[in-house]
N, C-alpha and C positions, 0 to 999 in steps of 0.2 A: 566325517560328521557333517552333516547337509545344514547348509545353513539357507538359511530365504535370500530372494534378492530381492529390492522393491522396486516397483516399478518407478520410472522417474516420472510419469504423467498425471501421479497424485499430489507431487514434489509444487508444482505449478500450479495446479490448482489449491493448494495448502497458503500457497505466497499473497495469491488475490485475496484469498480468505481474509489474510493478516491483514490485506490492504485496505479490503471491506473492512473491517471493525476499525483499524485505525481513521480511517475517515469519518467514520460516524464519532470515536473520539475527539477528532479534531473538531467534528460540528460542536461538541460540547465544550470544547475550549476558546470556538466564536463566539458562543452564546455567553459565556461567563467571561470573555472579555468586553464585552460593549455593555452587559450586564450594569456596573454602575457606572458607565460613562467617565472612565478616568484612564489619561492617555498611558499608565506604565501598565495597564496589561497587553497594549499595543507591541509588545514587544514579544510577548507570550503568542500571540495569534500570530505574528511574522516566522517566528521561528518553529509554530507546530506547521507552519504551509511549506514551510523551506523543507520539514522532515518529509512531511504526508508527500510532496513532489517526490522526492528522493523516492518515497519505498513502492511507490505508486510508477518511478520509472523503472524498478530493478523489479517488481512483480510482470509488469509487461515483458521487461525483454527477456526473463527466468521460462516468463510461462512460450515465450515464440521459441524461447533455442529448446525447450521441451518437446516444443509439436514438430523438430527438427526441419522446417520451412520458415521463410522468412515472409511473416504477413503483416499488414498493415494494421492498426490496431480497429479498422471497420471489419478486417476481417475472419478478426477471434470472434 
């Protein structure tokens, strides 16, 4: 019984996707922290930069070990 395989080069591209929209979430969680200028959402915007970092490192390195070369990231 044939089953499909997927390719892994849409896998990468799927991951930046994730990372694209989560950054533009993050920008709305900058925005509505400085929003009314009170220091305990400063906590909120440290900890969405700590995340958007993180998915924003594991989408890059996802999407180089996909194009099985190892490039710089000038040169995605």
């Amino acid at each position: 019984m044939g089953g499909f395989r997927r390719s892994g080069k849409g896998r990468g591209l799927q991951e930046v996707d994730i990372a694209l929209r989560l950054t533009v979430v993050w920008a709305i969680v900058a925005v509505i922290s400085f929003w009314p200028k009170r220091q305990d959402n400063l906590t909120l915007l440290i900890a969405s930069t700590g995340i958007l970092l993180l998915v924003w490192a594991v989408a890059i390195a996802s999407l180089r070990v996909r194009l099985g070369r190892r490039k710089t990231l000038e040169q995605l």
